[in-house]
C-alpha positions as a printed Julia matrix, in Angstrom:
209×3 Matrix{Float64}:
 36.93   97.02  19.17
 38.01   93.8   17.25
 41.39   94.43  15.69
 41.7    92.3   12.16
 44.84   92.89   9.75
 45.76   90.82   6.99
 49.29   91.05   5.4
 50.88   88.98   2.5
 53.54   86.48   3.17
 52.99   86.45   7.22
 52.87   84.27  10.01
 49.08   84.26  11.28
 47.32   81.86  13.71
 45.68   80.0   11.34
 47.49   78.07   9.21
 45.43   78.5    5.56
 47.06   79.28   2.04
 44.56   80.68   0.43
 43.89   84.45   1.41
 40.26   84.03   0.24
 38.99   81.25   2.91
 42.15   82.81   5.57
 40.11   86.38   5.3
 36.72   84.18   5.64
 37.26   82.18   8.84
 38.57   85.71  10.46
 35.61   87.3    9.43
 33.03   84.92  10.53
 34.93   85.26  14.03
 34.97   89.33  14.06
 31.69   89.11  13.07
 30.53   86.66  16.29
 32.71   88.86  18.72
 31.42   92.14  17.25
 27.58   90.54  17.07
 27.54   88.9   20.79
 29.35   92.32  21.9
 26.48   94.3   20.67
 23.49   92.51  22.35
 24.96   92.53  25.29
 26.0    96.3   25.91
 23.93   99.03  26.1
 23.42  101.87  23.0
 26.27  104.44  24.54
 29.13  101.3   23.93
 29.99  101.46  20.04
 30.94   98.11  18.78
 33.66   98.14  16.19
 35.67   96.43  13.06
 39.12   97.39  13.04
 41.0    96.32  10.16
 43.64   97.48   7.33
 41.07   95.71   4.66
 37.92   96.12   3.08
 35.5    93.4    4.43
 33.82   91.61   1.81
 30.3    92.37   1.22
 28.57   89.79   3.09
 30.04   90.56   6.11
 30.09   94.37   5.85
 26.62   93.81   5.41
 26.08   92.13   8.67
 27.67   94.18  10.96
 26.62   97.6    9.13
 22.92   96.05   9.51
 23.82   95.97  13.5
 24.78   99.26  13.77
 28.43   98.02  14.35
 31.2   100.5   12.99
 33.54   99.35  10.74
 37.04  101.66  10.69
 39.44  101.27   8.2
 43.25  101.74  10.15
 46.3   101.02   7.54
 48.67   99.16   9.6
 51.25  102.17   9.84
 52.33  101.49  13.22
 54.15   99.44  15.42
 55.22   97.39  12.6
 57.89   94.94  11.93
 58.48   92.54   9.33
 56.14   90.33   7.96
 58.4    87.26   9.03
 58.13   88.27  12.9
 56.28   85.43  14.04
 54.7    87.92  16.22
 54.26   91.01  13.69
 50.19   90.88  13.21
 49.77   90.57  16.83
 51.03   93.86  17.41
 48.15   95.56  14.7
 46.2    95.62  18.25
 48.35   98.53  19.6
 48.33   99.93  15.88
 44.35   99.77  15.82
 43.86  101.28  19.63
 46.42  104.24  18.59
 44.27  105.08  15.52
 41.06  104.92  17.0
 42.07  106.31  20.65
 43.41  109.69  18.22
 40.28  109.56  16.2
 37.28  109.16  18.39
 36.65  110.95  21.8
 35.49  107.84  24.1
 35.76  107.72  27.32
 36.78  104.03  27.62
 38.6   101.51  25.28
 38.86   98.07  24.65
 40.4    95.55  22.36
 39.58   91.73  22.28
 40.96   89.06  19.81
 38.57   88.04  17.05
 37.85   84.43  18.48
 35.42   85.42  21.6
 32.07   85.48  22.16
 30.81   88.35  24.18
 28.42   86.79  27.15
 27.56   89.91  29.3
 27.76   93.79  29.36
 31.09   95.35  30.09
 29.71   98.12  33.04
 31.72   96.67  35.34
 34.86   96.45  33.35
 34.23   99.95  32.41
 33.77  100.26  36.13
 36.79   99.01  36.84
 39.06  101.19  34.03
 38.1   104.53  36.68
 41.02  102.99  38.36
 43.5   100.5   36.47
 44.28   99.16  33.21
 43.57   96.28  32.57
 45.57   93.25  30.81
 45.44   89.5   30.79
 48.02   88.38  33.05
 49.29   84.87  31.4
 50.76   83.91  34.45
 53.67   81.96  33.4
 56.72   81.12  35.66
 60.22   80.55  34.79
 59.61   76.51  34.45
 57.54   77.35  31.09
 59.32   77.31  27.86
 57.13   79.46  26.64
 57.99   81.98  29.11
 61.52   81.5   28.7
 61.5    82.15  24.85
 59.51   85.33  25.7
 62.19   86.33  28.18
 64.81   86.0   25.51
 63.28   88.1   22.87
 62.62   91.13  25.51
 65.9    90.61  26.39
 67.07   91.02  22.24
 65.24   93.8   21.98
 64.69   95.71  25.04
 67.75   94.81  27.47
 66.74   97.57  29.4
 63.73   96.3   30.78
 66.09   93.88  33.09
 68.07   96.46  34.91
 68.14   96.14  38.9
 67.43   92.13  37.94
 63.68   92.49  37.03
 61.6    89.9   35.49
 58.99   91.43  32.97
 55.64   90.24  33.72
 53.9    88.9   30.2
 50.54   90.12  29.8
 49.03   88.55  26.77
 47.54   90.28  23.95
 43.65   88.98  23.58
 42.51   91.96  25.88
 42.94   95.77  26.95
 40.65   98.19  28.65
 41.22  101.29  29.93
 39.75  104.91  30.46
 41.18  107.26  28.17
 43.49  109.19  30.34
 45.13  105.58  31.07
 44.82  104.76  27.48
 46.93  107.36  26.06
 49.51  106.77  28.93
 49.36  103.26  27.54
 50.02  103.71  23.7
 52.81  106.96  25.04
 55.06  104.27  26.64
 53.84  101.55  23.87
 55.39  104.39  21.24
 58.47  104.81  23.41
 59.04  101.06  23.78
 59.01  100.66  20.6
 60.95  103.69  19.19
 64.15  102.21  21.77
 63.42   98.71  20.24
 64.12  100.49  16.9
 67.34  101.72  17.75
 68.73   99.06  19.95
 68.31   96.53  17.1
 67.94   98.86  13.96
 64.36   97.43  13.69
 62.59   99.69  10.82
 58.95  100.22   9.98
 58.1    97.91   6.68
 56.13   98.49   3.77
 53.33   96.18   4.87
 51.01   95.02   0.86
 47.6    93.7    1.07
């Protein structure tokens, strides 16, 4: 699946104003992710859209024309405010939950919208008998980048550093998994976020198109 949410008034990775050519340039990209998924997977892989809007025409044309699904998840989950520089990012974990309770696969996996799909996931699939898998960024302690991630887990989830540990940060562009592991996965992403909630009287928002 390719997760796409668009909210009003929040951070996204593209910098553009106007919601018209924003929701374009996302769309062309779903649309080449979904497309290059498609050719090169066999008929028993579904290829989705995952998204909180209504695609314009042109493109729901194109990937309904490639037999790609198109769901429609509201972003209902796992949400925080629209000024959390990180708040659309986590509509992946929102789109896996509604689709991992709605259809009966036997794997699952999320990519960002700006990939291009070069080979047939058999082997990944393969692969999810045994683990999940995430993209390990790899970061040590000498990036900043790290460091700032650090401190937010350490805002919101101070109990993820008991007995000194140092959380590893997998990055968001990709998850696979079986579905046994999957609804492990989205159990303890529910729980994580249900204790972030409390420790820092974080509340679900009213997210407008």
């Amino acid at each position: 699946m390719i997760p796409y949410a668009y909210l009003v008034n929040s951070n996204t990775g593209v910098n553009i104003a106007n919601r018209s050519k924003q929701v374009d340039i996302y769309m062309k990209n779903c649309c080449v992710a979904c497309l290059s998924a498609k050719k090169y997977n066999d008929s028993d892989t579904d290829v989705a859209l995952v998204t909180n809007i209504d695609p314009p025409k042109e493109y729901r044309d194109i990937l309904e024309s490639h037999k790609i699904k198109i769901i429609h998840a509201d972003f209902d989950l796992f949400n925080f405010s629209g000024e959390y520089t990180w708040a659309l990012a986590f509509y992946k974990l929102c789109a896996l939950h509604h689709v991992l309770h709605e259809y009966d696969y036997d794997y699952y996996a999320y990519l960002d919208s700006d990939v291009f799909i070069q080979s047939s996931f058999n082997n990944i699939w393969t692969e999810c008998d045994a683990h999940i898998l995430l993209y390990d960024i790899n970061h040590g302690l000498q990036v900043k980048h790290y460091q700032h991630i650090l401190s937010e887990m350490r805002d919101f989830m101070p109990s993820l550093f008991s007995n000194g540990n140092l959380p590893s940060h997998y990055g968001g562009e990709f998850f696979a998994a079986n579905r046994a592991n999957t609804l492990i996965f989205i159990k303890n992403c529910e729980e994580i976020y249900a204790e972030m909630c409390q420790q820092n009287s974080i509340r679900p928002t009213e997210m407008s198109l």
